[in-house]
C-alpha positions in Angstrom: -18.7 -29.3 21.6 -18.4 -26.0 20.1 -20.4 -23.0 21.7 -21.6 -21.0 18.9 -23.4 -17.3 18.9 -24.9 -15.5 15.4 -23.8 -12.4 15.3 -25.6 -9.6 12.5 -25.2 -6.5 14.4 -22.5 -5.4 17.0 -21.4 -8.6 17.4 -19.6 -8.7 14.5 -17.2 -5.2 15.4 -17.0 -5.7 18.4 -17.7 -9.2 20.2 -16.5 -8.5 23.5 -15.4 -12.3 23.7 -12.5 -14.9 22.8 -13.5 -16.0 19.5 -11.8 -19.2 17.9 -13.5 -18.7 14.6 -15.9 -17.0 12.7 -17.9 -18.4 9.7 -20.8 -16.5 7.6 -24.2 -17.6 8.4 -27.4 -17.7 7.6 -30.6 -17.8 10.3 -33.8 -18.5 9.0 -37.0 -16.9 9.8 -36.0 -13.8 10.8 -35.1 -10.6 9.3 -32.6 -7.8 10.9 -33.9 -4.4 11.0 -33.6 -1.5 13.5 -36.4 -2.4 15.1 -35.4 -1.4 18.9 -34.9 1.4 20.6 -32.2 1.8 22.5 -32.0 3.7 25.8 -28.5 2.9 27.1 -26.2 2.1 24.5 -26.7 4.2 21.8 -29.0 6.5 23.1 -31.0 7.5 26.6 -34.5 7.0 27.7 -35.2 10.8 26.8 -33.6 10.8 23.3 -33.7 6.9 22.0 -31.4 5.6 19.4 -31.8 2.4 17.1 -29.8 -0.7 17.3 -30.5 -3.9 15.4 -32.3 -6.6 16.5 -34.0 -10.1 14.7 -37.5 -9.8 13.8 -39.5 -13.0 13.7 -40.7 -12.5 9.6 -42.2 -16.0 7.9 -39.9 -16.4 4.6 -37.3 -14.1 5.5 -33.7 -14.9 6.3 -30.8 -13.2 7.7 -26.9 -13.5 7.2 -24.5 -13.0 9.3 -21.3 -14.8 11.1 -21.0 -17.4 13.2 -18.8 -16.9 16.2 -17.2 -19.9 17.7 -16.3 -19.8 21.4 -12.8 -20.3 22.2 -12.6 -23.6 24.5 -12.8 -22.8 28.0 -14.6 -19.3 27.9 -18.5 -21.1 27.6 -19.4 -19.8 30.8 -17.5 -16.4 30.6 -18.5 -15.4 27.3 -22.7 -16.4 28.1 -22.2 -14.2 31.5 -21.0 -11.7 29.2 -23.5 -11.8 26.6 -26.6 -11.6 29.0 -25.3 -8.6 31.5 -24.7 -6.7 27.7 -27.7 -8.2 25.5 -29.8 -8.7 28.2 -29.8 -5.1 29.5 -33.5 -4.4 29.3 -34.9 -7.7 28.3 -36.1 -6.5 24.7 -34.0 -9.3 23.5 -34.8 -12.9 24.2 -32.2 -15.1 24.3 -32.5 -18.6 21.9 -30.8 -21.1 20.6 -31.6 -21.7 16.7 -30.1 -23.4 13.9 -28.0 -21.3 11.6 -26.7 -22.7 8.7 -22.6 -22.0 8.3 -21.2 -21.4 4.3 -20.0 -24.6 3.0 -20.5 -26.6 6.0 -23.1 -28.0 8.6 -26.1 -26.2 10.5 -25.3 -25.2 13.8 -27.0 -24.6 17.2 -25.8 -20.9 18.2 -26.5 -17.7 21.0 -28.7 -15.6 19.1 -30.5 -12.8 20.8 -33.8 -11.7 19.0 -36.0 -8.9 19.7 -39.0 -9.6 21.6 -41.6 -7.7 19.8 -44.1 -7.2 22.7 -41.4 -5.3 24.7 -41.8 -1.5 24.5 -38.6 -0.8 23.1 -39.8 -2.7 20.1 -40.6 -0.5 17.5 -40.5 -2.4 14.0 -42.3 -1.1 10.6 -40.6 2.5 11.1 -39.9 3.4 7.5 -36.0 4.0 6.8 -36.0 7.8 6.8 -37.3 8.1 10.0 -34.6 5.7 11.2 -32.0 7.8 9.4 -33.5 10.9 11.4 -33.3 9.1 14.6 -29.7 7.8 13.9 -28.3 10.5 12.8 -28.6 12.7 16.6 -29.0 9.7 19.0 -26.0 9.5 21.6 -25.9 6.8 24.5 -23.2 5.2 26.6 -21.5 3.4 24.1 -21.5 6.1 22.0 -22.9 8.0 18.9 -25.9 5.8 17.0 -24.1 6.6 14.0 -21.0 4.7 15.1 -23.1 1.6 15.4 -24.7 2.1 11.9 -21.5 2.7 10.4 -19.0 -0.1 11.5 -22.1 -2.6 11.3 -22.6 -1.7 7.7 -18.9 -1.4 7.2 -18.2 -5.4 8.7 -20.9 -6.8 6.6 -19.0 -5.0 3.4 -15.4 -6.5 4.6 -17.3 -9.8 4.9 -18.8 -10.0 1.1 -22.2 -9.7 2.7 -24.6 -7.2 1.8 -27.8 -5.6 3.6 -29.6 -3.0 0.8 -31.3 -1.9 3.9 -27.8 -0.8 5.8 -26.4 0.2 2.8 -29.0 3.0 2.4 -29.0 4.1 5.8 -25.4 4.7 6.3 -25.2 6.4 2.8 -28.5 8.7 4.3 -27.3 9.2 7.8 -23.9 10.1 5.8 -25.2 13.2 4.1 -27.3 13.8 7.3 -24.5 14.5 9.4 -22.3 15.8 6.7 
């Protein structure tokens, strides 16, 4: 049985693990948004970034891919994932249905924000995300990195987040 994992923000630049295939997605129920704040990987406890997370939202939906698990690397790749994910427990770890393009629904990894963790910070409007994006620096790097090659993948992919889209383009002439 194929180990699957939904992937809508870093995941899908940079998975960290053997992946046999990837497939879009779509997860029902929840909507992605910079709704955390992040204190070690793209940005510090004094100066916070943003990175994505799944918001629980009735209605909503989000796309994304599908990562297969090559055979073999189940146990690896889940050790992984927690240590990396798992960080700060703002994100709960589940196992939901997504629904693959042209093909069957699927059980997959899927990390979503828990929204009574303090990092949780959902509603911020998007210039205040820009503003916070555009400066924020943590041990994986500049927040703009993130924002960029997230926004970038989901281009490459023919998937398409207004949301992103307007960010990037904001946080572009931010930092120009």
């Amino acid at each position: 049985m194929t180990m699957w994992v939904f992937g809508y923000g870093s995941l899908l630049w940079n998975p960290g693990f053997a992946v046999a295939e990837t497939r879009v997605a779509r997860l029902s129920g929840y909507a992605r948004s910079f709704c955390m704040r992040s204190i070690h990987h793209r940005g510090t406890e004094d100066e916070p970034g943003l990175v994505l997370a799944l918001d629980a939202v009735r209605g909503a939906s989000c796309q994304g891919m599908a990562l297969a698990v090559a055979a073999g690397e189940e146990d690896r790749t889940l050790d992984y994932l927690r240590e990396r994910e798992l960080i700060s427990s703002a994100y709960l770890e589940k196992n939901l249905t997504v629904e693959l393009q042209n093909g069957p629904a699927v059980e997959a990894v899927t990390y979503v924000i828990d929204p009574h963790h303090g990092q949780y910070c959902g509603g911020m409007d998007l210039e205040e995300q820009a503003q916070i994006i555009a400066k924020a620096v943590g041990g994986r790097g500049p927040n703009t990195e993130y924002l960029f090659n997230t926004a970038q993948h989901l281009t490459d992919v023919g998937l398409h987040d207004p949301e992103l889209d307007w960010l990037a383009a904001r946080v572009r002439r931010l930092t120009a």
